[in-house]
N, CA, C and O atoms as a Tripos MOL2 file, in Angstrom:
@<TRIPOS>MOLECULE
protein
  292   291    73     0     0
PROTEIN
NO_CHARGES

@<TRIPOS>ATOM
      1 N         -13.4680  -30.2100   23.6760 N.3       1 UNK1
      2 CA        -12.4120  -29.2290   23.8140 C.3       1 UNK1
      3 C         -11.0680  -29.9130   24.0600 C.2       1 UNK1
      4 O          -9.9790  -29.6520   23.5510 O.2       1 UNK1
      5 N         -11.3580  -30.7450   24.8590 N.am      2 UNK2
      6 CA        -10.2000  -31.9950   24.8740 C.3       2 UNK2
      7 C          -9.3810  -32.3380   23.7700 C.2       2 UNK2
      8 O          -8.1910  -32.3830   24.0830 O.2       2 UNK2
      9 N          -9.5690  -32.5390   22.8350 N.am      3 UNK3
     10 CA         -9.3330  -33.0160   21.6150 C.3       3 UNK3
     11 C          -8.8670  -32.4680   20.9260 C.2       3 UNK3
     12 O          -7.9910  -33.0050   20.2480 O.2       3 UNK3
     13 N          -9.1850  -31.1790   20.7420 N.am      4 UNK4
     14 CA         -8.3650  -30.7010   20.3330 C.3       4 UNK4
     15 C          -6.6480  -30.2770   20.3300 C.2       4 UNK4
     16 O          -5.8810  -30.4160   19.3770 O.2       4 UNK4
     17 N          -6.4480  -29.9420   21.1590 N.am      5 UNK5
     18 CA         -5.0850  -29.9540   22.4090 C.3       5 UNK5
     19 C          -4.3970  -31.4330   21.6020 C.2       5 UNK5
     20 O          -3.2550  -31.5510   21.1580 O.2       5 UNK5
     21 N          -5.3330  -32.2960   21.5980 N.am      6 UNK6
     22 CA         -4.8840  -33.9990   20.4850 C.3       6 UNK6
     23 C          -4.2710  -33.4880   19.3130 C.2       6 UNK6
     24 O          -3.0750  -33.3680   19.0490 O.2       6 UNK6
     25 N          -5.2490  -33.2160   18.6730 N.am      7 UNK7
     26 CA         -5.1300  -33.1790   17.1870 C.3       7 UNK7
     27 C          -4.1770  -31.7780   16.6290 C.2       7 UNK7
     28 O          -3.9250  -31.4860   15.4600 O.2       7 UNK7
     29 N          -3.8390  -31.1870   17.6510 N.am      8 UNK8
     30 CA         -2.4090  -29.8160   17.6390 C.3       8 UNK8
     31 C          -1.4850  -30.3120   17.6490 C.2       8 UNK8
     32 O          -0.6170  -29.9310   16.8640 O.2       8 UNK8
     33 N          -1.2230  -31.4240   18.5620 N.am      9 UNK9
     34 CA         -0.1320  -31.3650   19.3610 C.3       9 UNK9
     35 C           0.4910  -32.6220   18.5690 C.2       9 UNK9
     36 O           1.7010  -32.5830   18.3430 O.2       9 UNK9
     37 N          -0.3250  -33.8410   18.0900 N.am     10 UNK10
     38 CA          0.2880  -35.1630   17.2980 C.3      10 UNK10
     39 C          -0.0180  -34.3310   15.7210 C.2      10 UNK10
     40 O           0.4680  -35.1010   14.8930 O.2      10 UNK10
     41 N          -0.5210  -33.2870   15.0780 N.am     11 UNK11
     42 CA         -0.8880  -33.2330   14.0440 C.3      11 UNK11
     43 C          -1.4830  -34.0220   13.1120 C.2      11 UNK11
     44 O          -1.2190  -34.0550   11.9110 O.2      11 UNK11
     45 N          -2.6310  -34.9190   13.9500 N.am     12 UNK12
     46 CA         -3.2640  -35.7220   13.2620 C.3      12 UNK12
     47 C          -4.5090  -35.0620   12.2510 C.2      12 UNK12
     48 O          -5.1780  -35.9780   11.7730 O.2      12 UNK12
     49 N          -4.8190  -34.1510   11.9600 N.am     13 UNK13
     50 CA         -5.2440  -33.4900   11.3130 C.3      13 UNK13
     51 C          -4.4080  -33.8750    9.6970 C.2      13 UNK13
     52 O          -4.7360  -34.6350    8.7860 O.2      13 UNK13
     53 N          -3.4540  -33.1430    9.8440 N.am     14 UNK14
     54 CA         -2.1730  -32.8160    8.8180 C.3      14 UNK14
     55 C          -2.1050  -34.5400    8.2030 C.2      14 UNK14
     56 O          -1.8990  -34.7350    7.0060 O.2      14 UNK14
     57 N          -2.2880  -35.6190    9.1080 N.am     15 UNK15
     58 CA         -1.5560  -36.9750    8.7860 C.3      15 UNK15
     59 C          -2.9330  -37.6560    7.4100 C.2      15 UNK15
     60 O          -2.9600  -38.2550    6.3350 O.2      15 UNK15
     61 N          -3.8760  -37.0230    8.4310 N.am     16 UNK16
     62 CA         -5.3560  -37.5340    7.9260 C.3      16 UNK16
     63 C          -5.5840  -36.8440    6.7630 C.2      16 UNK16
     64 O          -6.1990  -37.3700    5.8350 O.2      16 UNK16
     65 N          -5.1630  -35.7380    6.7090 N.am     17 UNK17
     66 CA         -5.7220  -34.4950    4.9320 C.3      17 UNK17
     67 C          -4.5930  -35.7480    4.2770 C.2      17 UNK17
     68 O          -5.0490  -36.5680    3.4800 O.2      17 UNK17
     69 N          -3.5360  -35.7880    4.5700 N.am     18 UNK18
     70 CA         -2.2550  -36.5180    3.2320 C.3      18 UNK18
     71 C          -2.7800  -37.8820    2.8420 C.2      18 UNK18
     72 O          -2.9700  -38.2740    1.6900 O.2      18 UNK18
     73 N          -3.0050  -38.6100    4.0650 N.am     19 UNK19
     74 CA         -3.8930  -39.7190    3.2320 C.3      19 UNK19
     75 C          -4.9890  -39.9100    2.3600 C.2      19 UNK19
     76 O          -4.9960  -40.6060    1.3440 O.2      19 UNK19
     77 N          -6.1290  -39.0850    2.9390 N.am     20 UNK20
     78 CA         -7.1970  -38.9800    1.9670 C.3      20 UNK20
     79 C          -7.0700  -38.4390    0.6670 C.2      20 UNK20
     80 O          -7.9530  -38.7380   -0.1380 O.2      20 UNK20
     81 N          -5.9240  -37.5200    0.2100 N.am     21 UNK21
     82 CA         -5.0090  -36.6960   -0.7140 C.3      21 UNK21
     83 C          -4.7240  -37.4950   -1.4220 C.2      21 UNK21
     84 O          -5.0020  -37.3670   -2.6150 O.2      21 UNK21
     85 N          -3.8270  -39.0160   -0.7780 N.am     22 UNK22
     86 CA         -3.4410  -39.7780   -1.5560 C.3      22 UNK22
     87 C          -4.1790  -40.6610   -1.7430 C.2      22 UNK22
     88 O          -3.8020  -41.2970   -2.7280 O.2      22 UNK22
     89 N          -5.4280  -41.2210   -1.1330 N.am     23 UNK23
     90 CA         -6.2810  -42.0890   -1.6470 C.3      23 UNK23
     91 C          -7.2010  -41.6650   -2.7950 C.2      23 UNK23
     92 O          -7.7740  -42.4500   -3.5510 O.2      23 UNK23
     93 N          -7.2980  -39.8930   -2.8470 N.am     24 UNK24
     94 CA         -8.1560  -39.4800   -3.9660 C.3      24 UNK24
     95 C          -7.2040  -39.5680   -5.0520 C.2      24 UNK24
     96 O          -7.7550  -40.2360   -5.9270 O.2      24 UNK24
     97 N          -6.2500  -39.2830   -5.3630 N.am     25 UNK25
     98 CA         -5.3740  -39.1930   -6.1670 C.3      25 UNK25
     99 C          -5.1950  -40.3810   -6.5350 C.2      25 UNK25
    100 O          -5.2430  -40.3110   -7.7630 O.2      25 UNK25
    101 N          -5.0200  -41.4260   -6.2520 N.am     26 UNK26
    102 CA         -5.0040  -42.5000   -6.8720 C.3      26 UNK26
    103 C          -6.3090  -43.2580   -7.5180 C.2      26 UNK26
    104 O          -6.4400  -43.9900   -8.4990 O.2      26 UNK26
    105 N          -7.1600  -42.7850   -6.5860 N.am     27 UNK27
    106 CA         -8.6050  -43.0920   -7.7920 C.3      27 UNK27
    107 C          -9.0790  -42.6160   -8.7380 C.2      27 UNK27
    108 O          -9.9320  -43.1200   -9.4700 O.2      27 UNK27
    109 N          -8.2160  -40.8530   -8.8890 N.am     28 UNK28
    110 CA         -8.4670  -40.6480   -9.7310 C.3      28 UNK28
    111 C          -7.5190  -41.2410  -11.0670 C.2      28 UNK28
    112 O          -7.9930  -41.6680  -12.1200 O.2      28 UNK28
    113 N          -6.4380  -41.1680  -10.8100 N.am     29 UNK29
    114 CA         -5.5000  -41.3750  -12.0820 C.3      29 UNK29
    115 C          -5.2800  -43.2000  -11.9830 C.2      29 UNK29
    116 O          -5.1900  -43.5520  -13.1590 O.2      29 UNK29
    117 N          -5.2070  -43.9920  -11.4090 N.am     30 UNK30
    118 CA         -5.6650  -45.4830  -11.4870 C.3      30 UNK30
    119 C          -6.0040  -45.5930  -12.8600 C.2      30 UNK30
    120 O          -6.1080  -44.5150  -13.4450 O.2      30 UNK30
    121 N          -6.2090  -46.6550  -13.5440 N.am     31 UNK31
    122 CA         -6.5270  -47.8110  -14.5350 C.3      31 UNK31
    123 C          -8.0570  -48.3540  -14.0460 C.2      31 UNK31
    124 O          -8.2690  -49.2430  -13.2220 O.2      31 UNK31
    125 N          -9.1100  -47.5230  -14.8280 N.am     32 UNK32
    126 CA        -10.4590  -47.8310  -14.3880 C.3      32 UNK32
    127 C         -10.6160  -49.2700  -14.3720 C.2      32 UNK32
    128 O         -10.3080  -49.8330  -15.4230 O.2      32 UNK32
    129 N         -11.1350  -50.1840  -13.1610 N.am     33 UNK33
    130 CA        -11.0030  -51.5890  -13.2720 C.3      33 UNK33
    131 C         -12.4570  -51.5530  -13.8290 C.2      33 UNK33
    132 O         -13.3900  -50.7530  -13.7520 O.2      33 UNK33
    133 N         -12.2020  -53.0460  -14.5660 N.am     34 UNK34
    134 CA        -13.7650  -53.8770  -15.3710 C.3      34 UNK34
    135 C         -14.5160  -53.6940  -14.3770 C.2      34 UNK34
    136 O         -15.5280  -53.0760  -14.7070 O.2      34 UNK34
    137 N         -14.4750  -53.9500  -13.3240 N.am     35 UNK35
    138 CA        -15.7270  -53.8520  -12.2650 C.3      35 UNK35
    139 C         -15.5680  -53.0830  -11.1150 C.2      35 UNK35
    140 O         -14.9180  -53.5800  -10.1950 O.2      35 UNK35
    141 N         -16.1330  -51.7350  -10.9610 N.am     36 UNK36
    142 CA        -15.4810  -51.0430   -9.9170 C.3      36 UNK36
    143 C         -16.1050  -51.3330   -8.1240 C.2      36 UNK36
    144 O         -16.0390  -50.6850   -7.0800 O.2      36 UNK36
    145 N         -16.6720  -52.6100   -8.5170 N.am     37 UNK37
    146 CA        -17.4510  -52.9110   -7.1290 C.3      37 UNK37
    147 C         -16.0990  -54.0920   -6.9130 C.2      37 UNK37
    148 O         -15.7280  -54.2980   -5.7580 O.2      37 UNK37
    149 N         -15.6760  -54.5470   -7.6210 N.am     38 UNK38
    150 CA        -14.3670  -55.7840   -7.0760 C.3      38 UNK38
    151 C         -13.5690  -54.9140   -6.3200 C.2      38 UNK38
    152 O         -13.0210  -54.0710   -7.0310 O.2      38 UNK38
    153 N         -13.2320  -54.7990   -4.7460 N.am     39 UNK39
    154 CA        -12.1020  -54.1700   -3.7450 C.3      39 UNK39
    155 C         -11.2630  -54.9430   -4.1870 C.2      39 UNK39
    156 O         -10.2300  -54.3330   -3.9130 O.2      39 UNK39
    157 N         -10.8290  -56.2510   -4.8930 N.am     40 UNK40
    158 CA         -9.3540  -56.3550   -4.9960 C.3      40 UNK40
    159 C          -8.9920  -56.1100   -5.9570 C.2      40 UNK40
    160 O          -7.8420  -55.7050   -5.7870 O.2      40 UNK40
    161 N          -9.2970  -56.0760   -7.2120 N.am     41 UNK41
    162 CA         -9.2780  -55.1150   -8.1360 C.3      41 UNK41
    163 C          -9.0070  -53.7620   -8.1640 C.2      41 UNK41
    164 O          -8.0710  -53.3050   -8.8190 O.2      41 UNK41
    165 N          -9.5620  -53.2640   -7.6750 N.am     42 UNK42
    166 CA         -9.5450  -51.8340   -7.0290 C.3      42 UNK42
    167 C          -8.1350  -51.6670   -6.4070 C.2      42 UNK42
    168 O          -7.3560  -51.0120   -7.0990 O.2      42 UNK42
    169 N          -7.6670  -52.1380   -5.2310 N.am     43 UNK43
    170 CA         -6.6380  -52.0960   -4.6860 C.3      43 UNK43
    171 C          -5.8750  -52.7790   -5.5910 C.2      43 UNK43
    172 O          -4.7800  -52.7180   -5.0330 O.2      43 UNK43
    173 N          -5.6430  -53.5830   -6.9280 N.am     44 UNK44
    174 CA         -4.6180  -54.2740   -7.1480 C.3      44 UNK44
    175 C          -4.5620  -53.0910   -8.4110 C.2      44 UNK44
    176 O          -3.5230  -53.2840   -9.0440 O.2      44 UNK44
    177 N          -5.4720  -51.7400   -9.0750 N.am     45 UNK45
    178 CA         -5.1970  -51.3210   -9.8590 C.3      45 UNK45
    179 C          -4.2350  -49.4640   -8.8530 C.2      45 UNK45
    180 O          -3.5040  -48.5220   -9.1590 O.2      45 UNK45
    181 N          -4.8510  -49.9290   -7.8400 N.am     46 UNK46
    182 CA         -4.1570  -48.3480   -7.5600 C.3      46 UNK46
    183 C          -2.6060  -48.8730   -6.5670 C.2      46 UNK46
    184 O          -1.7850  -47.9920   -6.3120 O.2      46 UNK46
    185 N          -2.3550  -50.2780   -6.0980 N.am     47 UNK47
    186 CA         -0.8570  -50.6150   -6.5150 C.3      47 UNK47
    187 C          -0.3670  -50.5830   -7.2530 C.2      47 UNK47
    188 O           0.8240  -50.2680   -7.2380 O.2      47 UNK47
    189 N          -0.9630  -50.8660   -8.2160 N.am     48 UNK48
    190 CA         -0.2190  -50.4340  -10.0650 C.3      48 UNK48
    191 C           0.3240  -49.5360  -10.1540 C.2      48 UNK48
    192 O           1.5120  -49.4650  -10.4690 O.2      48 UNK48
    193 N          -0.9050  -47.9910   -9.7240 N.am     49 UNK49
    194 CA         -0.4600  -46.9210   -9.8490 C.3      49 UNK49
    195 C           0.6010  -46.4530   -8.9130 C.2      49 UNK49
    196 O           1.4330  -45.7960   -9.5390 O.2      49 UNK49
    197 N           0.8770  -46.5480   -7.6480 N.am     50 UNK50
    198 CA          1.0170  -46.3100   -6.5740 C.3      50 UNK50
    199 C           2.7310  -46.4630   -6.7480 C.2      50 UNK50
    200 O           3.6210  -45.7430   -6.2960 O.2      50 UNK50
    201 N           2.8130  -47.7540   -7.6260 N.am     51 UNK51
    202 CA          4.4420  -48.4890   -7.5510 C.3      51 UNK51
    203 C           5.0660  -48.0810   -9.2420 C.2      51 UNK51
    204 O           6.1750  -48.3040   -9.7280 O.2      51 UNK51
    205 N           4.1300  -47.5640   -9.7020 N.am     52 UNK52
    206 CA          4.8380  -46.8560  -10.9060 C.3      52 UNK52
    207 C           5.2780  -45.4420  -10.6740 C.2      52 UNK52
    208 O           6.0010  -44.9020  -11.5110 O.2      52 UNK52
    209 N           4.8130  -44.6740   -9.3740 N.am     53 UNK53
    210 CA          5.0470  -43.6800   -9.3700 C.3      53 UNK53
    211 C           6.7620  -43.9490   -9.1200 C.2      53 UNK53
    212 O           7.1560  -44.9310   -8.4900 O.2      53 UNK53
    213 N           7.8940  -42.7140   -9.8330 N.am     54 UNK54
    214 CA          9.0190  -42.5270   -9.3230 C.3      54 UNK54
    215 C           9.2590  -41.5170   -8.0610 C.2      54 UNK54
    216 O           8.5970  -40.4870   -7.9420 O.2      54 UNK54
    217 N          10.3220  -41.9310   -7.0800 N.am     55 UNK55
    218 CA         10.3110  -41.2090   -6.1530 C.3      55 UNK55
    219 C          11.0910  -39.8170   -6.6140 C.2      55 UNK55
    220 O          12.0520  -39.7400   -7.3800 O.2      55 UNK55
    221 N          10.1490  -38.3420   -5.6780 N.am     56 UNK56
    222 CA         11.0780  -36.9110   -5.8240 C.3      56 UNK56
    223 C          12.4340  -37.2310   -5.4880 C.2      56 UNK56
    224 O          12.8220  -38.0050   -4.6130 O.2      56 UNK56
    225 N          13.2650  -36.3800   -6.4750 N.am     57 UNK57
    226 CA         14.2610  -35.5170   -5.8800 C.3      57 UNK57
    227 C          14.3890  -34.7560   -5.0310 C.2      57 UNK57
    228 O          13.3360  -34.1340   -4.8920 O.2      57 UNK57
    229 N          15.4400  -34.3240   -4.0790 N.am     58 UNK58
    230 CA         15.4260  -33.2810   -3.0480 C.3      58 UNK58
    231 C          14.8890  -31.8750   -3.8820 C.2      58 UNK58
    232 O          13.8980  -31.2610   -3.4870 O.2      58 UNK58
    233 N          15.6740  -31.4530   -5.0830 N.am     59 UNK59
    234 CA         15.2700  -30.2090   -5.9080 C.3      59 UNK59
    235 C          13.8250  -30.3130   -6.5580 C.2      59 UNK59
    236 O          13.5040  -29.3570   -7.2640 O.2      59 UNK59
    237 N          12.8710  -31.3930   -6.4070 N.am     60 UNK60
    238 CA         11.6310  -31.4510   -7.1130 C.3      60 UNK60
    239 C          10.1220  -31.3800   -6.4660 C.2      60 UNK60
    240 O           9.0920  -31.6430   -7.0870 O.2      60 UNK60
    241 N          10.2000  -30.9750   -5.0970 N.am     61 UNK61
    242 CA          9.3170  -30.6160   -3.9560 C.3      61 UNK61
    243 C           9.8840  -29.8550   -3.0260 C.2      61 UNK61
    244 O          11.0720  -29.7630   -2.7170 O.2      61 UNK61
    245 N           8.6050  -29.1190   -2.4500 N.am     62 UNK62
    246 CA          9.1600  -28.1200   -1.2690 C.3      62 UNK62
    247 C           8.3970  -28.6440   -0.1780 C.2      62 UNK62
    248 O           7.1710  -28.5400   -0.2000 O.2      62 UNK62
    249 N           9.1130  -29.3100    0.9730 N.am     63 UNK63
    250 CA          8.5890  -29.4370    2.0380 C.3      63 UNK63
    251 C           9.1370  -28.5050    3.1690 C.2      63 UNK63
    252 O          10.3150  -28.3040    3.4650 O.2      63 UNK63
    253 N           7.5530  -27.7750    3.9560 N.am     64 UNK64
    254 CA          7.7290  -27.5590    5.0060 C.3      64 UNK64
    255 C           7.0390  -27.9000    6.5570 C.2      64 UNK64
    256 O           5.8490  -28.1630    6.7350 O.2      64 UNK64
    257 N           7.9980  -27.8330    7.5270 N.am     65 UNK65
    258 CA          7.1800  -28.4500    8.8920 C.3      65 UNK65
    259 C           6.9740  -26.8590    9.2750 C.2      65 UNK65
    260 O           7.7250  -25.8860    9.2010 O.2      65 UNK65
    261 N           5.2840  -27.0820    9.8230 N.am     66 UNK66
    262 CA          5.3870  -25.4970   10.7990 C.3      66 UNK66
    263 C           5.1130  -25.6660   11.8920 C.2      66 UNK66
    264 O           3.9280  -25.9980   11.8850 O.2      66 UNK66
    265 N           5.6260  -25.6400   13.2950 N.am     67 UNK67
    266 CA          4.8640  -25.5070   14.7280 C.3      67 UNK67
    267 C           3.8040  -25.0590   14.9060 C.2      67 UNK67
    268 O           2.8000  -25.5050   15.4620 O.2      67 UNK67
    269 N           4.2170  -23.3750   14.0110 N.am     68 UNK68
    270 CA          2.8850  -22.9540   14.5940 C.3      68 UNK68
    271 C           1.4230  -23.1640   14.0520 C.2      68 UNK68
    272 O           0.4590  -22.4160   14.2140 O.2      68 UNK68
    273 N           1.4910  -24.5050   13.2860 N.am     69 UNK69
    274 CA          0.4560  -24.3380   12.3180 C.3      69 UNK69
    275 C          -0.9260  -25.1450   13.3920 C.2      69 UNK69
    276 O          -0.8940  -26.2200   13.9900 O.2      69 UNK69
    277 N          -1.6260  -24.4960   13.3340 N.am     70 UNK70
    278 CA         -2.9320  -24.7910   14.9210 C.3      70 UNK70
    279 C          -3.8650  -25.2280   13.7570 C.2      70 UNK70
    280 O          -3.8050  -24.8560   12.5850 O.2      70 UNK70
    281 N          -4.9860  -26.3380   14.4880 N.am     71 UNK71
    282 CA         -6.0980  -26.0580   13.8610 C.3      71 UNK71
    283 C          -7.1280  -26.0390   15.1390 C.2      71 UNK71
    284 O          -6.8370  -26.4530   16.2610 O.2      71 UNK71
    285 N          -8.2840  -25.5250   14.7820 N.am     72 UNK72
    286 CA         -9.2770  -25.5060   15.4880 C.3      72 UNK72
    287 C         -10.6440  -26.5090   15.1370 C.2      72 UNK72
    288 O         -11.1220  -26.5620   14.0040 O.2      72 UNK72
    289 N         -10.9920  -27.0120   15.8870 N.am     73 UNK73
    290 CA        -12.0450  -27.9040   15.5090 C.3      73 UNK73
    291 C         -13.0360  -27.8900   16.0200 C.2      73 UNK73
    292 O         -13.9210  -28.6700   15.6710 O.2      73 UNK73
@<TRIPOS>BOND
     1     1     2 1
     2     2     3 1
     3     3     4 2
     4     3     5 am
     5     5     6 1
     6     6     7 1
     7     7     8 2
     8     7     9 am
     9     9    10 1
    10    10    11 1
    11    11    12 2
    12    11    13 am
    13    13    14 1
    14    14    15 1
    15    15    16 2
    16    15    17 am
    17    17    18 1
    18    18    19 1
    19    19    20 2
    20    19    21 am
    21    21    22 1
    22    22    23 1
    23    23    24 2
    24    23    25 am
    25    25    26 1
    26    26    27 1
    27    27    28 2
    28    27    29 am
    29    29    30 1
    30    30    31 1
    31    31    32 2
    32    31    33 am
    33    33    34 1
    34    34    35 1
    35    35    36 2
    36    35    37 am
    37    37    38 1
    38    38    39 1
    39    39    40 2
    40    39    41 am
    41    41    42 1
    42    42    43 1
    43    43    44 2
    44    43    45 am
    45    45    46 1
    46    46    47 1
    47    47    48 2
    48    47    49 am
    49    49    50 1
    50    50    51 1
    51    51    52 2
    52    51    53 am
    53    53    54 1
    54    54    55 1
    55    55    56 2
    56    55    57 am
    57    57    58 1
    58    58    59 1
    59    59    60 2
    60    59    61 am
    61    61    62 1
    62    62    63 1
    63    63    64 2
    64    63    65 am
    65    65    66 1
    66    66    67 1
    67    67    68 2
    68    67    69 am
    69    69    70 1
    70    70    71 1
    71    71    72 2
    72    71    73 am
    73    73    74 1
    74    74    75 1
    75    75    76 2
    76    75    77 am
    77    77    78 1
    78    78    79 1
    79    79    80 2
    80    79    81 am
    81    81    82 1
    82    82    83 1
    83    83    84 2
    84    83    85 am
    85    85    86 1
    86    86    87 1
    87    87    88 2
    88    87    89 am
    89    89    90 1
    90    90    91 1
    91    91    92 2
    92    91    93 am
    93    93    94 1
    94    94    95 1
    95    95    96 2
    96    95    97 am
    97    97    98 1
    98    98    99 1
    99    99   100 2
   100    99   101 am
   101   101   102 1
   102   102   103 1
   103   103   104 2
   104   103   105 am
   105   105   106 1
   106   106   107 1
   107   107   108 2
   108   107   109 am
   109   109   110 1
   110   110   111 1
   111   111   112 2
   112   111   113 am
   113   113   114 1
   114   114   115 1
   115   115   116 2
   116   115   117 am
   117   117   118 1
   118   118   119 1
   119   119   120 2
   120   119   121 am
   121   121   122 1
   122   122   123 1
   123   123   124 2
   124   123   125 am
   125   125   126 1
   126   126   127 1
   127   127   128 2
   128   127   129 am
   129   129   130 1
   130   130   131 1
   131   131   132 2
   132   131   133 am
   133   133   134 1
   134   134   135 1
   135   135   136 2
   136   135   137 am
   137   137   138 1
   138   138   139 1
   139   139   140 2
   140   139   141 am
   141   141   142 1
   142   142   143 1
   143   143   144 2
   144   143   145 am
   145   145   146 1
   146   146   147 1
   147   147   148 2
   148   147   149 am
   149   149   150 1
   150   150   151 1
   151   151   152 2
   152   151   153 am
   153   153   154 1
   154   154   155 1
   155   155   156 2
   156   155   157 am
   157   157   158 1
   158   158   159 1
   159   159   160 2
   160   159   161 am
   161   161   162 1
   162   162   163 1
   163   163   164 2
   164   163   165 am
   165   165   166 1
   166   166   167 1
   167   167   168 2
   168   167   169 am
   169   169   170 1
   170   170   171 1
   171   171   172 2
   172   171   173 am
   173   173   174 1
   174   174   175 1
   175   175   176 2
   176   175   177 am
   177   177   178 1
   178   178   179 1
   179   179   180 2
   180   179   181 am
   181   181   182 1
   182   182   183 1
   183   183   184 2
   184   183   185 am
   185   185   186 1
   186   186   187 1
   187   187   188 2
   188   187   189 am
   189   189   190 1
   190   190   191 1
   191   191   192 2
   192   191   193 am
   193   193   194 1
   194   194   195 1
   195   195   196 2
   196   195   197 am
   197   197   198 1
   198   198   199 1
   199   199   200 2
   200   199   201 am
   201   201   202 1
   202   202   203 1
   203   203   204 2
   204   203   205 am
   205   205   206 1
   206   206   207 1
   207   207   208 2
   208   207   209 am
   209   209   210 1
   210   210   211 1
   211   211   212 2
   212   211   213 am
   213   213   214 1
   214   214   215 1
   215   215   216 2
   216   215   217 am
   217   217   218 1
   218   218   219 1
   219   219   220 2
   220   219   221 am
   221   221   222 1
   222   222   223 1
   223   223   224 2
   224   223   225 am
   225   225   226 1
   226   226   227 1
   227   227   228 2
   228   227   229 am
   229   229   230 1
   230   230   231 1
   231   231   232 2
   232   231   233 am
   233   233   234 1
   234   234   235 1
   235   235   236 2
   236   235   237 am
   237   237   238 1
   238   238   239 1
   239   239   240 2
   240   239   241 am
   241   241   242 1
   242   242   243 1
   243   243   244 2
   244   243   245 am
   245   245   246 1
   246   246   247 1
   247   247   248 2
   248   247   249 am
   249   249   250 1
   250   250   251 1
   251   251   252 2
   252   251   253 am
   253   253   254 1
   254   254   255 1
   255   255   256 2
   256   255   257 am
   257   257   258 1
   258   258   259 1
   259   259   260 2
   260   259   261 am
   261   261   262 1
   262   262   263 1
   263   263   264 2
   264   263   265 am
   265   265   266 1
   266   266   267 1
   267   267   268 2
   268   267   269 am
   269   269   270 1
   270   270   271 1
   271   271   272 2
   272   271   273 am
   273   273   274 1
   274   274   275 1
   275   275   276 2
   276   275   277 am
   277   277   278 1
   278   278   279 1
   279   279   280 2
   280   279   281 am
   281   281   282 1
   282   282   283 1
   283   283   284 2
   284   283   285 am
   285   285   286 1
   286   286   287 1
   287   287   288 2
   288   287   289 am
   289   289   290 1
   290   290   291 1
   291   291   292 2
@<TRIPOS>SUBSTRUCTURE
     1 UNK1         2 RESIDUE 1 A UNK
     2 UNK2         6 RESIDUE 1 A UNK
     3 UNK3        10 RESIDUE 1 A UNK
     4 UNK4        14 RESIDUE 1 A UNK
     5 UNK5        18 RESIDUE 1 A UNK
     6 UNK6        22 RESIDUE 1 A UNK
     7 UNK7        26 RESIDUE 1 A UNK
     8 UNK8        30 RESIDUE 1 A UNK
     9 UNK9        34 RESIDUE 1 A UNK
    10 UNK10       38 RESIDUE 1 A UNK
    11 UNK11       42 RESIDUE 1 A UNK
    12 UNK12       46 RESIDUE 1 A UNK
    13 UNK13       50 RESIDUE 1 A UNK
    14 UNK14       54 RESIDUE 1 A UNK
    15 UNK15       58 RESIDUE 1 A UNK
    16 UNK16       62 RESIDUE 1 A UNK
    17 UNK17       66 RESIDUE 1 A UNK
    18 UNK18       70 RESIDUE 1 A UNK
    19 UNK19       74 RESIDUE 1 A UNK
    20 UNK20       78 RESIDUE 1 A UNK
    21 UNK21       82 RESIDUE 1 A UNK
    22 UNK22       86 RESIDUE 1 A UNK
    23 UNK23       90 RESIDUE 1 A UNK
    24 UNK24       94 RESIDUE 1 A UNK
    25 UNK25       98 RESIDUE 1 A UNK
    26 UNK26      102 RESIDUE 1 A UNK
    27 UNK27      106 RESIDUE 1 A UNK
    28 UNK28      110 RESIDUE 1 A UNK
    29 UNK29      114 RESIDUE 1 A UNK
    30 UNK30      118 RESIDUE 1 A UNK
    31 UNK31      122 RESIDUE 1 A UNK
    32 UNK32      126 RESIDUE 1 A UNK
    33 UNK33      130 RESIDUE 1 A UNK
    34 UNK34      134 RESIDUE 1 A UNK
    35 UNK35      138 RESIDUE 1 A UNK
    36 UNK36      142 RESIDUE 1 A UNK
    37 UNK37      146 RESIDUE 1 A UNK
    38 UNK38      150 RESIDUE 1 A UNK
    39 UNK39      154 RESIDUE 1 A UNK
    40 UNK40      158 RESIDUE 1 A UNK
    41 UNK41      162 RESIDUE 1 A UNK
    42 UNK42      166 RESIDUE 1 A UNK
    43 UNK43      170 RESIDUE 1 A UNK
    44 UNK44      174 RESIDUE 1 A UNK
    45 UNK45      178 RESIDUE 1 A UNK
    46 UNK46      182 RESIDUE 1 A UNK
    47 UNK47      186 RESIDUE 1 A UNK
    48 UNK48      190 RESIDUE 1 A UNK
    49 UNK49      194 RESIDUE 1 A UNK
    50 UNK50      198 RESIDUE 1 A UNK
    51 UNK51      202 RESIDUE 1 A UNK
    52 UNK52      206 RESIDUE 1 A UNK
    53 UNK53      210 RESIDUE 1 A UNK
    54 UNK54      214 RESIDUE 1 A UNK
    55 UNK55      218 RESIDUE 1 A UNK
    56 UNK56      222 RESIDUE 1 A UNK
    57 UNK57      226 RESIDUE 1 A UNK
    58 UNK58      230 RESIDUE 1 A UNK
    59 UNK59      234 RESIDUE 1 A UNK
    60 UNK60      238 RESIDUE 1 A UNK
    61 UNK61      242 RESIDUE 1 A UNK
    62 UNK62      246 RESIDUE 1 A UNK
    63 UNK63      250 RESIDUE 1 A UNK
    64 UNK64      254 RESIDUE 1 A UNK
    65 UNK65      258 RESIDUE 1 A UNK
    66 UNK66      262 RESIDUE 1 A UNK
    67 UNK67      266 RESIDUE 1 A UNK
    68 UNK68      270 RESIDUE 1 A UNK
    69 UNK69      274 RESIDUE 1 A UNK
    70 UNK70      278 RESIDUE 1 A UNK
    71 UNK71      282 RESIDUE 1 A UNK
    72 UNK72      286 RESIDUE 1 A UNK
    73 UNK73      290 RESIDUE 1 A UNK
């Protein structure tokens, strides 16, 4: 119950969905490597991807912060 009160209040919830978001997303659209058991391979094809992306414009995403956004766990 503890923990929760954690994961409200730093929004580590919210930090943890965006990463895994962006780690799926890059495996999916990545440059299938010759061997998908090589990790540096792996990581040297989704830097590829990662640094080709161009950064948004202010007019080309909508970000919002919410307080009240709770989760329960």
């Amino acid at each position: 119950k503890g923990r929760v009160a954690f994961y409200n209040e730093y929004g580590v919830i919210r930090d943890v969905l965006q990463n895994h978001l962006t780690e799926v997303m890059a495996l999916l659209t990545m440059k299938l490597p010759a061997n998908v058991s090589n990790s540096e391979e792996v990581l040297r094809n989704k830097l590829q991807l990662l640094s080709s992306m161009l950064p948004l414009g202010k007019n080309q995403a909508v970000a919002r912060i919410s307080n009240s956004l709770k989760f329960d766990v």
